[in-house]
C-alpha positions as CSV (number, residue, x, y, z in Angstrom):
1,X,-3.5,8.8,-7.2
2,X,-4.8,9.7,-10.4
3,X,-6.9,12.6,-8.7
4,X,-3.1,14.1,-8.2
5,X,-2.3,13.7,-12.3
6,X,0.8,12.0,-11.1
7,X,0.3,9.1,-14.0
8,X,0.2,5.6,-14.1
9,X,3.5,4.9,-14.5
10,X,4.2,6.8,-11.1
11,X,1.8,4.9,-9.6
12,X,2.9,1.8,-10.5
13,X,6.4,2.4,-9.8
14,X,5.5,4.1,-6.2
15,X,2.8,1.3,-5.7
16,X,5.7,-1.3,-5.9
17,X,8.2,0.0,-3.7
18,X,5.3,0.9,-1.1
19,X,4.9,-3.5,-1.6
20,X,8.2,-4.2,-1.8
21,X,8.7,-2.3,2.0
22,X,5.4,-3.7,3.1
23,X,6.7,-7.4,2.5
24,X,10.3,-6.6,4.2
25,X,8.1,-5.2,7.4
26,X,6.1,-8.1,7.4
27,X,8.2,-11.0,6.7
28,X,6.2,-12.4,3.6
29,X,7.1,-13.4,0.0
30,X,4.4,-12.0,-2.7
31,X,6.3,-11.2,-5.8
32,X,6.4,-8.1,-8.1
33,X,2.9,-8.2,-9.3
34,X,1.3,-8.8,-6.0
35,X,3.8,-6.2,-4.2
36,X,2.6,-3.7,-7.2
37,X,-1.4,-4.2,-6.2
38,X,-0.6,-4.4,-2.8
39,X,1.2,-1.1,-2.9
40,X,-1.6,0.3,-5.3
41,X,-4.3,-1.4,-3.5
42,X,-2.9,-0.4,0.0
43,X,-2.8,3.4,-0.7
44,X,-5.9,3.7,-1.8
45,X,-7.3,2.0,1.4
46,X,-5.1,3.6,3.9
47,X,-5.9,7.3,2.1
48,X,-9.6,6.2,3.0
49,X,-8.6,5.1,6.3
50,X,-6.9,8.3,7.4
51,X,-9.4,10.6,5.8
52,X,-12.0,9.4,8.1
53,X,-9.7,10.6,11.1
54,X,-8.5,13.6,9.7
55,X,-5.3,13.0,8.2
56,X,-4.3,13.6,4.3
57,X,-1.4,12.5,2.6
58,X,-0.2,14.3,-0.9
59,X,2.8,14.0,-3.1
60,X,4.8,11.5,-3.9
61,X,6.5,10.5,-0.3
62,X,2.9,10.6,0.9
63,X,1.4,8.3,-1.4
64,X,4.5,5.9,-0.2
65,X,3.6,6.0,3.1
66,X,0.4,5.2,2.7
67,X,0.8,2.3,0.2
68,X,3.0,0.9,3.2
69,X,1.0,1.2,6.0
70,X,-2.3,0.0,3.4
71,X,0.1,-3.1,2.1
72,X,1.1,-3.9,5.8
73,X,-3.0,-3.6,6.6
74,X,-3.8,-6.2,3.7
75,X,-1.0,-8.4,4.5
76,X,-2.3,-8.4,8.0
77,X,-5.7,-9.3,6.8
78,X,-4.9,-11.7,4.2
79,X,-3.0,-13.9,7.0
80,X,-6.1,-13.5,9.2
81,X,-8.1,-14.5,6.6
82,X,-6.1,-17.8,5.8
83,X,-6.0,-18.5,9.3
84,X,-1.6,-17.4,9.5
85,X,-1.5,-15.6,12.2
86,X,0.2,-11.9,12.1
């Protein structure tokens, strides 16, 4: 995101309502902080994801999208992980 100059703030702010639509898809109760990283976290992964197939994402709506589908990823993951099933 920062590649983009759209700030920190933005980031943040775009970072938690990309969590906050990632939790209501899948069903889970993280919090603000946690739906913040996961939003954050999530774009950041799922930017990497779709660049190796070809597809780029870019402004503001983009970056949302992506921080969903990453969050959904790492929420998928993290119930794998603790054994929860998805």
């Amino acid at each position: 995101m920062e590649q983009q100059g759209i700030g920190w703030l933005l980031a943040i702010i775009v970072g938690a309502v990309a969590g906050w639509a990632a939790e209501q898809i899948m069903k889970s109760n993280q919090g603000l902080l946690m739906n913040i990283i996961l939003g954050i976290v999530g774009s950041i992964v799922a930017n990497a994801l779709f660049s190796i197939i070809g597809i780029s994402f870019g402004g503001i709506i983009g970056y949302l999208i992506a921080g969903i589908v990453g969050a959904c990823i790492l929420i998928a993951i993290g119930r794998m992980m603790r054994g929860r099933h998805v």
